[in-house]
Structures are given as C-alpha cells and as structure tokens.
N, C-alpha and C positions, 0 to 999 in steps of 0.2 A: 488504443490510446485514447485519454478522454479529448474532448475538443476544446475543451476552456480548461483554464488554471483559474485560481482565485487570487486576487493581488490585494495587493494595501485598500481598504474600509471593504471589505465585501465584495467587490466590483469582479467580475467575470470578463476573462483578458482570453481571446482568443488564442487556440496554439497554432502555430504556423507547419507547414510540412519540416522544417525545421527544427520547428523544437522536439517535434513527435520524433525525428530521424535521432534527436542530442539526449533523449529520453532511451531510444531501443538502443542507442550505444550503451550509455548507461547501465543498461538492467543487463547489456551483451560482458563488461569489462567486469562490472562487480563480483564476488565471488558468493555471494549474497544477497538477495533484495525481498523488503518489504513491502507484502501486497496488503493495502490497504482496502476492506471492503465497508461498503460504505450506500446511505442513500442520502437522494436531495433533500428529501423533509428528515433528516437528522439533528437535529442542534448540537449536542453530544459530538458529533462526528464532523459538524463545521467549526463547533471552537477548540477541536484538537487541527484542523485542518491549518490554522495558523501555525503552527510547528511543529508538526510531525515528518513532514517531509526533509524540514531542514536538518532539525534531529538526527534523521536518518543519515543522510549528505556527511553531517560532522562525525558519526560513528564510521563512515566510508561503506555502506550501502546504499546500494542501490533502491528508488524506492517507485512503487507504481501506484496508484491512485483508481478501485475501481466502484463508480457509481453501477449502484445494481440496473439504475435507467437507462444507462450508458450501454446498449447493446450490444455494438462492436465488441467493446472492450472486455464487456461481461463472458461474451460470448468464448474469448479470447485467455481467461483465465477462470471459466468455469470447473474445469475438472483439477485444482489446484484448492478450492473452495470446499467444492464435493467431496475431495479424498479425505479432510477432516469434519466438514457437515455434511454428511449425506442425502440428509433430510432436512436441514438449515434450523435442525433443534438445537437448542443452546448458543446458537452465532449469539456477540454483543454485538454492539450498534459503538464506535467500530469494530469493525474487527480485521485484528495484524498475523498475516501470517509470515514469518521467517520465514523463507524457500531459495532451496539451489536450483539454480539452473530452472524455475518457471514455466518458461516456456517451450521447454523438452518433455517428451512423455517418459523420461524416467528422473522425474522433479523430486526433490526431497525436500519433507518439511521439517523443519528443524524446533519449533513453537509457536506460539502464538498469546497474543495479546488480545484480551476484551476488554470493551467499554472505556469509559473515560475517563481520564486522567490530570493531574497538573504534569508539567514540562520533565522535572527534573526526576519525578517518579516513572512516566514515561522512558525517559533515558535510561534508568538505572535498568528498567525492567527490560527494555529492549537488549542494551547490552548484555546483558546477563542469559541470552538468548544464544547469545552469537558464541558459536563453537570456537573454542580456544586451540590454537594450533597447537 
C-alpha cells in the first residue's frame, strides 16, 4: 500500500495503519479494482491523480494506487503488471488496469487504460471496461 495519499493543493497526507487496513478491505469487498501504475516524476499521472480514484469509488470499484518508487507496494502488484507488459514496452504513463481478484495468483485482467485523460472521458472509458453481468 502506498504511504501517503495526495490531498487538497498537492500536499502529501500520510496514511495511517488505518487507512492502509480501509483500503485492503476495499480492494478485499469490490468485485473489481483499478490498479493504477504510476511514477513520481509523472505530471500526466499527478493531474489524473485528482480524480481517478474518486471516479473509480463512484463506478463502485475498488481502486489501488501503485508508485513504481513505491517498493513495497510495487513489489506487491508486480506480476499483475507483467502479465500485460512483460517487458514494460508500451506501458502509458498512467497506466489502468481493470483486474479481479489482484492479489490472488489466478487474477484476471479484464482491460486497461493508457495515458491521460479529461475526467468525463476517463469515466466513460473506464466504465465501459467493466464486465456487464
């Protein structure tokens, strides 16, 4: 899990044992979640960073946030990454993967999103991802 969130102008809000625990519930109850890959020197992937998560939240997935700095966390959803970039040719900056179940080793990827986007194209594109029961 990462260790900070980003809050209101920028500012890096630490996450507490807490929220890290209200997050794996999260990604545990969803039947879906959005792994977001991502680095720090992105700009692209910080001004999607204002609502992508929420985005997610309103469509009712689950959604994880992974800096490729971010080791733990990297480390933790590397083979979810690899099974659509092997070789991390073609990743965009960011890059959304739809996936069931994550952090099981029989995870399904369902699509994926590159690079950057406005809000409402975002939405469309994500939803449009998500498997229709």
């Amino acid at each position: 899990m990462p260790s900070v969130v980003e809050g209101g102008g920028g500012l890096a809000i630490p996450l507490t044992a807490y929220h890290r625990r209200q997050q794996c519930f999260a990604v545990a109850m969803a039947p879906f979640t959005v792994v977001k890959f991502s680095s720090e020197d992105c700009g692209t992937c910080h001004r999607m960073g204002h609502y992508d998560a929420k985005v997610a939240e309103e469509l009712g997935l689950a959604f994880v946030s992974v800096m490729l700095q971010d080791t733990d966390t990297y480390r933790r959803y590397r083979k979810v990454l690899l099974a659509q970039y092997p070789t991390k040719d073609g990743m965009g900056w960011p890059t959304y993967l739809l996936v069931s179940a994550p952090e099981e080793p029989d995870f399904v990827i369902h699509g994926e999103l590159k690079g950057g986007m406005p809000k409402g194209d975002f939405r469309e594109r994500l939803l449009a991802l998500v498997p229709q029961e």
